[in-house]
C-alpha positions in Angstrom: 2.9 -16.5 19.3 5.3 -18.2 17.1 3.0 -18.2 14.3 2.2 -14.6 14.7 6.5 -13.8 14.5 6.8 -16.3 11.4 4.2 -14.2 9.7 5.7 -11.0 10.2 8.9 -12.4 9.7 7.3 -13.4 6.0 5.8 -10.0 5.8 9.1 -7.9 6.3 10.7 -10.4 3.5 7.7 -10.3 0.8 7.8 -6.1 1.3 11.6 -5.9 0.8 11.6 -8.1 -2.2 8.7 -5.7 -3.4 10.8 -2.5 -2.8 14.1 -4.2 -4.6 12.4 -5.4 -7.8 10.1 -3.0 -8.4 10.7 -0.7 -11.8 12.6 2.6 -10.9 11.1 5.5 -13.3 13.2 9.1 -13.4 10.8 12.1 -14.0 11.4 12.2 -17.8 9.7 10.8 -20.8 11.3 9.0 -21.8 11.9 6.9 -18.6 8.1 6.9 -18.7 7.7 5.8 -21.9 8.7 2.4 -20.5 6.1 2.0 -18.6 3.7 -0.4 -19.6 0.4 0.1 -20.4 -2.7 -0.9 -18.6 -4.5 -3.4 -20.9 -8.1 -2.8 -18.6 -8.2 0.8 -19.7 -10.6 0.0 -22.4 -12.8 -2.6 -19.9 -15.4 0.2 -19.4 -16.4 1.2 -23.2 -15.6 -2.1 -24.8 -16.3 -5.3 -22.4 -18.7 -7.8 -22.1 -21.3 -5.4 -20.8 -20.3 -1.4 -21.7 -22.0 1.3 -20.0 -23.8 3.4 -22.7 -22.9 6.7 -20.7 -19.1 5.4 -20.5 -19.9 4.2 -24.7 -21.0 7.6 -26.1 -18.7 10.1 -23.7 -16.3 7.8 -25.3 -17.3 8.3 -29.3 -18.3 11.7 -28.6 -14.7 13.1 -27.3 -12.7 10.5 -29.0 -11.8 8.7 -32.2 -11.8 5.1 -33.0 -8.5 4.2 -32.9 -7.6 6.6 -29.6 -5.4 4.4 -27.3 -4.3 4.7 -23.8 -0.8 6.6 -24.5 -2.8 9.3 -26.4 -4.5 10.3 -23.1 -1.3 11.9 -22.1 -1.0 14.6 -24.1 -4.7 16.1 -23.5 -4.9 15.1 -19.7 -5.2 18.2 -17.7 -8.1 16.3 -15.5 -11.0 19.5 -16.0 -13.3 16.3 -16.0 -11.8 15.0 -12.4 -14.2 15.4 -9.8 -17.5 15.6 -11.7 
């Protein structure tokens, strides 16, 4: 039982020090524009073993130097769900 109330006790303490340090973002861009980048978002086209499907959707809607951030301005997710 004890062990059981120390590890809740632990729990409540590790989830409040989540929701205190955690980044605060306003709904503006430039608050967003803080953000930092995911650096896995190009895992799927350029990794140790890229999916050919993932490779030439890729080349075919995108250019070469395309990065993350650029996805922002195009995404109006037609694609989601297919």
């Amino acid at each position: 039982m004890y062990s059981f109330l120390a590890w809740i006790f632990i729990d409540l303490i590790f989830c409040s020090l989540i929701i205190f340090t955690k980044q605060q973002y306003t709904p503006d861009w430039s608050s967003l524009d803080k953000r930092p980048l995911p650096t896995w978002m190009w895992w799927a086209w350029k990794g140790n073993n890229p999916n050919p499907d993932t490779v030439a959707f890729m080349n075919k809607n995108y250019p070469p130097d395309w990065t993350y951030a650029d996805f922002a301005e195009q995404f109006h997710a037609e694609l989601y769900g297919n």
